[in-house]
Backbone bond lengths (Angstrom), bond angles and torsions (degrees), N, CA, C in turn:
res aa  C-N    CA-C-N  psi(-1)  N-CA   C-N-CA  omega(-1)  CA-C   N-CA-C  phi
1 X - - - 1.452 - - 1.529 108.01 -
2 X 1.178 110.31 144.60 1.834 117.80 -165.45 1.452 99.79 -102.54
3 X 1.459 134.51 87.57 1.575 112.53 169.86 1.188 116.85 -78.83
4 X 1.574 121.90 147.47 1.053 127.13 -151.46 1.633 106.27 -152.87
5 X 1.822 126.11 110.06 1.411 101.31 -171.04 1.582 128.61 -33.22
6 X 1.364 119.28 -175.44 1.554 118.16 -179.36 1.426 108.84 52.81
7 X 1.709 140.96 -16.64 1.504 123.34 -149.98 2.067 82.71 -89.24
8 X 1.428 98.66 144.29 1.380 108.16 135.70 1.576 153.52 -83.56
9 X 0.764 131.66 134.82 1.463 119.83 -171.81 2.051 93.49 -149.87
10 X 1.421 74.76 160.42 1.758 107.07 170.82 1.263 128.55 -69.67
11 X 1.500 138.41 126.10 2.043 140.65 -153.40 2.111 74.23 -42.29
12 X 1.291 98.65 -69.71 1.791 105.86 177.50 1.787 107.66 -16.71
13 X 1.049 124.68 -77.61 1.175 118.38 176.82 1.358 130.52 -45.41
14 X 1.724 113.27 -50.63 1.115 127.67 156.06 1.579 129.37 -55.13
15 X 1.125 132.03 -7.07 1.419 130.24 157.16 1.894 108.85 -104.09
16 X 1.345 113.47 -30.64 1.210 99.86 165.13 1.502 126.53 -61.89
17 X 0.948 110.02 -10.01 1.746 137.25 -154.09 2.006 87.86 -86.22
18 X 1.570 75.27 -56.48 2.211 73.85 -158.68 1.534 104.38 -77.12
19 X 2.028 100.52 -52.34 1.970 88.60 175.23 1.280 114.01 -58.06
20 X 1.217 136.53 -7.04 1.893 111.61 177.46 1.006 99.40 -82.15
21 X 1.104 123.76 -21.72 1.756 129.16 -167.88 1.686 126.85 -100.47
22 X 1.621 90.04 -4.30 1.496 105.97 -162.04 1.611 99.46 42.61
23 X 1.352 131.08 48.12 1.448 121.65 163.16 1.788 115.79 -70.57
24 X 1.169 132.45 151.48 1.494 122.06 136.87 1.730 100.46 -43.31
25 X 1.255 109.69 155.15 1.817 127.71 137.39 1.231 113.86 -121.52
26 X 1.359 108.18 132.17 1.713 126.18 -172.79 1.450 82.18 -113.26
27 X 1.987 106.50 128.27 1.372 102.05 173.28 1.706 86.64 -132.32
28 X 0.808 93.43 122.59 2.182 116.55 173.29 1.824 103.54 -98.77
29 X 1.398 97.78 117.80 1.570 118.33 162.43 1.659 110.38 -46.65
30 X 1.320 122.01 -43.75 1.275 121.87 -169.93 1.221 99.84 -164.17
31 X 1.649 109.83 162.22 1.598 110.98 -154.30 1.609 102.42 -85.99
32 X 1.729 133.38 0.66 1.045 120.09 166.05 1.721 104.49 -97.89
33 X 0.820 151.76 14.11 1.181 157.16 -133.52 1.996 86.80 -114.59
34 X 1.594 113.90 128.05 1.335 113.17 -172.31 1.980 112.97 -108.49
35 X 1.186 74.34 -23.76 1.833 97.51 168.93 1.695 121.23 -83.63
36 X 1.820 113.88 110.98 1.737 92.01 174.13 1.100 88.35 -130.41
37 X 1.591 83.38 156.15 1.749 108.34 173.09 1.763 109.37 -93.21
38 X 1.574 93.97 155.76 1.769 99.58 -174.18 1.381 101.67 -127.49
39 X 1.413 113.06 36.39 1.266 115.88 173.61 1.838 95.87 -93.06
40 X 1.798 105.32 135.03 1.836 90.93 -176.12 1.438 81.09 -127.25
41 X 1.489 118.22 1.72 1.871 106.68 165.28 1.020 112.55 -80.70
42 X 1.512 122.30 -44.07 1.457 129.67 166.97 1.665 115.91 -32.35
43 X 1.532 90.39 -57.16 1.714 91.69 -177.05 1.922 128.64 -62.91
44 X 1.661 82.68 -30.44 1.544 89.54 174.61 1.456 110.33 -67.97
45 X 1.048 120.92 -17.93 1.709 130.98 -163.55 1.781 82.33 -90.51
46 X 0.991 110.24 -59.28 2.223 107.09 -163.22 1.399 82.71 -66.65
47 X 1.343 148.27 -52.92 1.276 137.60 -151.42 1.873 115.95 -82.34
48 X 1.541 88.85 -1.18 1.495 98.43 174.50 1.791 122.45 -99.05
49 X 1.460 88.42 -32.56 1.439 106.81 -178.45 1.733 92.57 -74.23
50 X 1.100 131.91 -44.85 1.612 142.35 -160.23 1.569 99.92 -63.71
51 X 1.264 124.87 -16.87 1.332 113.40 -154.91 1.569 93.65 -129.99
52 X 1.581 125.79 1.55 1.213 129.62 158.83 1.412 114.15 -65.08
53 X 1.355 110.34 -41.35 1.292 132.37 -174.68 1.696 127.49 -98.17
54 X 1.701 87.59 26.62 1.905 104.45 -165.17 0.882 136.95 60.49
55 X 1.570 120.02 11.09 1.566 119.40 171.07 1.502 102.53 -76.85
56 X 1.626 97.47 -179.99 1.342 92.14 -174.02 1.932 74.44 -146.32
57 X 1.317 121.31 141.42 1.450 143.04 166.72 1.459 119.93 -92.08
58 X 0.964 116.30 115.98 1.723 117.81 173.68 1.637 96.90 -135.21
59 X 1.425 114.88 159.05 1.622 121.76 176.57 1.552 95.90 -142.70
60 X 1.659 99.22 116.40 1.675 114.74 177.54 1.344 98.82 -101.18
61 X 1.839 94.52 129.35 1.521 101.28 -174.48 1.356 131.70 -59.94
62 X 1.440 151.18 109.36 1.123 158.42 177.21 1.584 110.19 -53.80
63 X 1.107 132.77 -88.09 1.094 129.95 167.94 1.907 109.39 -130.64
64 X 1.165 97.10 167.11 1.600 118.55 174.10 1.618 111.68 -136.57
65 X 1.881 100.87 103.58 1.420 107.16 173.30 1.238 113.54 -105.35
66 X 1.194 117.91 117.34 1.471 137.00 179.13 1.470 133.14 -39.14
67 X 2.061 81.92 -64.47 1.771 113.69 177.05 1.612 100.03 -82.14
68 X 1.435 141.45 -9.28 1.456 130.79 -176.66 1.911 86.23 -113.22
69 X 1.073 139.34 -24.39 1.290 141.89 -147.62 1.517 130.95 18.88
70 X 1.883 99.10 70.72 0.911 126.69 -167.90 1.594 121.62 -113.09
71 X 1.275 123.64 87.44 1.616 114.77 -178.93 1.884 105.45 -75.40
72 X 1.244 104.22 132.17 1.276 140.22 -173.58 1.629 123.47 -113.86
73 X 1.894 106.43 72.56 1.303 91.14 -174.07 1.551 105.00 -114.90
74 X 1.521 115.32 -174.06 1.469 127.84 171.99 1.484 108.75 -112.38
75 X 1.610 126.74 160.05 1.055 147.94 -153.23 1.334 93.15 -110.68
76 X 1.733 134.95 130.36 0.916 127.78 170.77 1.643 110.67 -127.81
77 X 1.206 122.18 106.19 1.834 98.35 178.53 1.525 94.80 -105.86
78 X 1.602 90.52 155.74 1.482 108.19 165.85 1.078 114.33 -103.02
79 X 1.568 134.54 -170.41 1.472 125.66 146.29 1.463 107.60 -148.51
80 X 1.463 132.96 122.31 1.278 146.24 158.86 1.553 113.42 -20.48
C-alpha cells in the first residue's frame, strides 16, 4: 500500500499500514490538535460506536516519516 499525504483510508488500513511496517500510527482528532493517541483498538471501538449512530470514520493521511517510521493521520467523521 502507497501512503501518500491527503490519501484516506480505513482504522483497517491504518493498522495494516503500521503492523506491516512495525510503524508507530499517530492518530490526531483534528488537524490543530498537538497531542496523538496510538491507541488503534480504541479507535476501532469509537469508529464502531460512530457508525451505529450514522457516522461514517475515515483518517486522511497527515504525514508519512520514513527515517522516524511514523504514520501520521487525522480523524474525519461524517454523518448521513
Amino acid at each position: 500500500m502507497e501512503l501518500k499525504e491527503g490519501a484516506l483510508l480505513t482504522i483497517e488500513e491504518v493498522i495494516k499500514a503500521g503492523l506491516a511496517n512495525k510503524w508507530k500510527v499517530a492518530i490526531y482528532g483534528n488537524e490543530k490538535e498537538e497531542i496523538a493517541s496510538y491507541d488503534t483498538e480504541g479507535e476501532k471501538a469509537l469508529e464502531s460506536i460512530t457508525s451505529m449512530d450514522g457516522g461514517k470514520v475515515k483518517y486522511r493521511v497527515k504525514s508519512v516519516d520514513e527515517v522516524e517510521k511514523t504514520l501520521s493521520v487525522i480523524r474525519e467523521v461524517t454523518w448521513a
